[in-house]
Structure formats: C-alpha cells, structure tokens
N, C-alpha and C positions, 0 to 999 in steps of 0.2 A: 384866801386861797389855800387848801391843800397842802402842806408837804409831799410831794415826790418823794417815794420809798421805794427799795427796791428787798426782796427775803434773800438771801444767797444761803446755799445751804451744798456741804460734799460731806465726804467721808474718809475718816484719815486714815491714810495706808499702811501707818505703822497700832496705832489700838486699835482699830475698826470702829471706832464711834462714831457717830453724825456729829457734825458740826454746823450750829445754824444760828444765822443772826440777820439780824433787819438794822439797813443804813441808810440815811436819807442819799439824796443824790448830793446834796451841796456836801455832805463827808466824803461822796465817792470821787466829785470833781476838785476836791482841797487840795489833792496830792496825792501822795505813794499811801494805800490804804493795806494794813495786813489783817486779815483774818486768821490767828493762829488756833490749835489744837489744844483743849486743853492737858494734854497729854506734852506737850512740848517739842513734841519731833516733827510736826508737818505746820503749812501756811495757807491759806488761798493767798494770790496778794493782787492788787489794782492797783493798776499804773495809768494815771491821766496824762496824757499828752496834750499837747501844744495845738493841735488837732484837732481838739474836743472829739478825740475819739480815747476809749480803755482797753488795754492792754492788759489782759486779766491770765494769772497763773497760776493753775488747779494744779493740785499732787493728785495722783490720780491711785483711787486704791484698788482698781483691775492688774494694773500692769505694774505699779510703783513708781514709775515715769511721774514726770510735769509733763502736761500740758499747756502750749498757750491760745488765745484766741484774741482777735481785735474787734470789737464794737463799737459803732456812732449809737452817739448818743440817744437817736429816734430805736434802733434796734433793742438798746439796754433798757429803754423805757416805754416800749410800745409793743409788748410779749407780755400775755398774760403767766408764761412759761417757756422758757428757754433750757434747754437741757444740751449740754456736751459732751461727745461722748469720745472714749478713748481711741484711737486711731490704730492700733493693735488688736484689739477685740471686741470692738464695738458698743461696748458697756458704758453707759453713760457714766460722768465724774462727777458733774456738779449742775446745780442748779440754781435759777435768776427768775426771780419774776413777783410775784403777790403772794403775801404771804402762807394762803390757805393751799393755792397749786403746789407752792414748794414743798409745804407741811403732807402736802397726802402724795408727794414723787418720793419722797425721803425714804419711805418703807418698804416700795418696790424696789427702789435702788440697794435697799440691805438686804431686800430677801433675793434679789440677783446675784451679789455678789457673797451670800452665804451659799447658794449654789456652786457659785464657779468653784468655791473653797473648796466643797466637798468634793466637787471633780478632779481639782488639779490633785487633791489627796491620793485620788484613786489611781490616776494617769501619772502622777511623778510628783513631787515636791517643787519643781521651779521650771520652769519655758524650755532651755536645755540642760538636760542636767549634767551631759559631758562638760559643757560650757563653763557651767557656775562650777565644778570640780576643779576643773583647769584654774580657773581665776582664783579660787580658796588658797589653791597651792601654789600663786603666784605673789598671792598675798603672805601668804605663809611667808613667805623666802624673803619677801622686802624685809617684813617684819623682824625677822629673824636678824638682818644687817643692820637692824637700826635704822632704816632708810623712810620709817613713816614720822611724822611729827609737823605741830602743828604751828601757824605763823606768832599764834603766842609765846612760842617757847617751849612748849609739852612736847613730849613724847609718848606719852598715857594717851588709850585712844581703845572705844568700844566698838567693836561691831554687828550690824542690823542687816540679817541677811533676808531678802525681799525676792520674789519671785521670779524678777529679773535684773535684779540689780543688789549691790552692796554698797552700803553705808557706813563709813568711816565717823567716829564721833569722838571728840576732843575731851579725853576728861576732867578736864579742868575750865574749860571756858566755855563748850558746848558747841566748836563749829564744827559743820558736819562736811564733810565729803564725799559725794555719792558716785560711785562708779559703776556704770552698764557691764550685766553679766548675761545678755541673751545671745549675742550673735557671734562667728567665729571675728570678725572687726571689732567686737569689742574686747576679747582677748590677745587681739594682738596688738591693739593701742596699750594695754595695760603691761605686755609684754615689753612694747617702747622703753618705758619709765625704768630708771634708776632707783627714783624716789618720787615718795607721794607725799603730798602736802595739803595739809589739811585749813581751810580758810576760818580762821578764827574771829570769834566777835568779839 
C-alpha cells in the first residue's frame, strides 16, 4: 500500500522565500509537527488532536499575521490542492495537497505577493501608518525605561518591523514577541503595558 503524503508549501514573511516540504501523514498524525524557515524567524506548524482532526498555523506573508485552520482528516487528504488564504486581504498563505499542484501554486503565490509589495511601496510602507508611528514611539519610550526584556534574563532585544505588526527578538536566546501595529486597538492595548516581555526558548 502506498504511503499517504501530503506537499505543504508557504512563504515566510520575514525573507520572502518559499518554503516547501513533503510529509507523510503518519509524521503529520505523530504529534506537534513544525515546518520552520530556513531563515529562522517564521514556522508553519500542525497540531494533531485527540479528534483526528489538525490544527494547522501558517505565518502568513500578506499581512504578517498567523493564521489558523482546523482539518479532518478526509479534507487534509482528499484535496488535490487546498489553498488558504489570508482573512485581511484575501491572498492565499499556504498550500496542502500533491506535490506537482503545490509545486506550480508556489509561483503564482510569489508573483502575487511581489505585486502587493510594489503597491503597498507606492501607497505607504505599512496598513496605517499613523498607527505603526504611534506604536514605534511607544516602543521607544518602554525601551527607553528598561521596561522590555526577555523570560531568559536578557534585555538585548532586535526589532522586525512588518506591514502590520512588530516583532520583538531576544538576542540572546531568540524568543520572539510579536505585537499588532494595524488598528487604533492595537495601540491601545500596547499603550496598557508597563512592560513587555518577551517569551524566551
């Protein structure tokens, strides 16, 4: 009989490369499955539940968001192609299915979102940009108190500023912190905070 395979294939939202690999199903149902970047800053990752259904979460390189999605098991393996797409702009994130449909999605999905690149160039640098200004200079100001630092014990910490969001990174241990920079809610949660703290591996 056959091995059951499934191609998974996305694009990371921090280097813009494809990321693409083929797993049997008995790896995908074994447990918590990560598909990392080889760049290091992004993951896809599958989560098998109790359910026999996967819990699968894409970074998503339209928006810079995760996404999540839940599949039984007839869906994850009975799609010649499965594509998801991002809930903000409509851009698919990632793709599931055999490996030649995933192989020939992959290149419309780069040459989609080297489009959106050029346009968001044209139209502004990031979703709001009053938004992401307000949050820079509210990060400023933690920073500034010493108020960021990470569960290892650091205080050393890089940041990765993404179309709608900001990325905290540990430099020392590499746990990252991502904070939402698109809506006036998301700078006023960040406004909340005293301190930020960064979840360290």
């Amino acid at each position: 009989m056959k091995e059951q395979r499934r191609t998974i294939g996305f694009v990371c939202p921090s280097c813009r490369n494809s990321v693409v690999a083929d797993r049997s199903l008995f790896s995908l149902a074994a447990g918590n499955m990560t598909l990392p970047c080889p760049c290091g800053k992004s993951s896809l990752l599958v989560d098998y539940t109790d359910r026999d259904e996967f819990d699968i979460t894409v970074p998503c390189p339209s928006c810079g968001e995760q996404h999540s999605v839940r599949l039984t098991r007839p869906q994850l393996m009975g799609h010649r192609l499965l594509g998801f797409s991002c809930p903000r702009t409509g851009i698919d994130s990632c793709y599931i299915g055999e490996e030649d449909a995933v192989f020939a999605a992959m290149p419309r999905l780069e040459q989609t979102l080297d489009k959106q690149q050029e346009q968001q160039e044209q139209e502004g640098t990031f979703l709001d940009e009053n938004v992401m200004s307000e949050v820079l200079g509210e990060l400023r100001d933690i920073a500034q108190r010493g108020d960021i630092s990470c569960t290892c014990g650091s205080k050393r910490f890089t940041m990765d500023i993404h179309y709608s969001s900001v990325e905290l990174h540990c430099a020392d241990c590499g746990g990252v912190l991502r904070l939402r920079a698109a809506t006036l809610d998301d700078l006023t949660d960040l406004c909340a905070k005293s301190k930020l703290t960064i979840h360290g591996r």
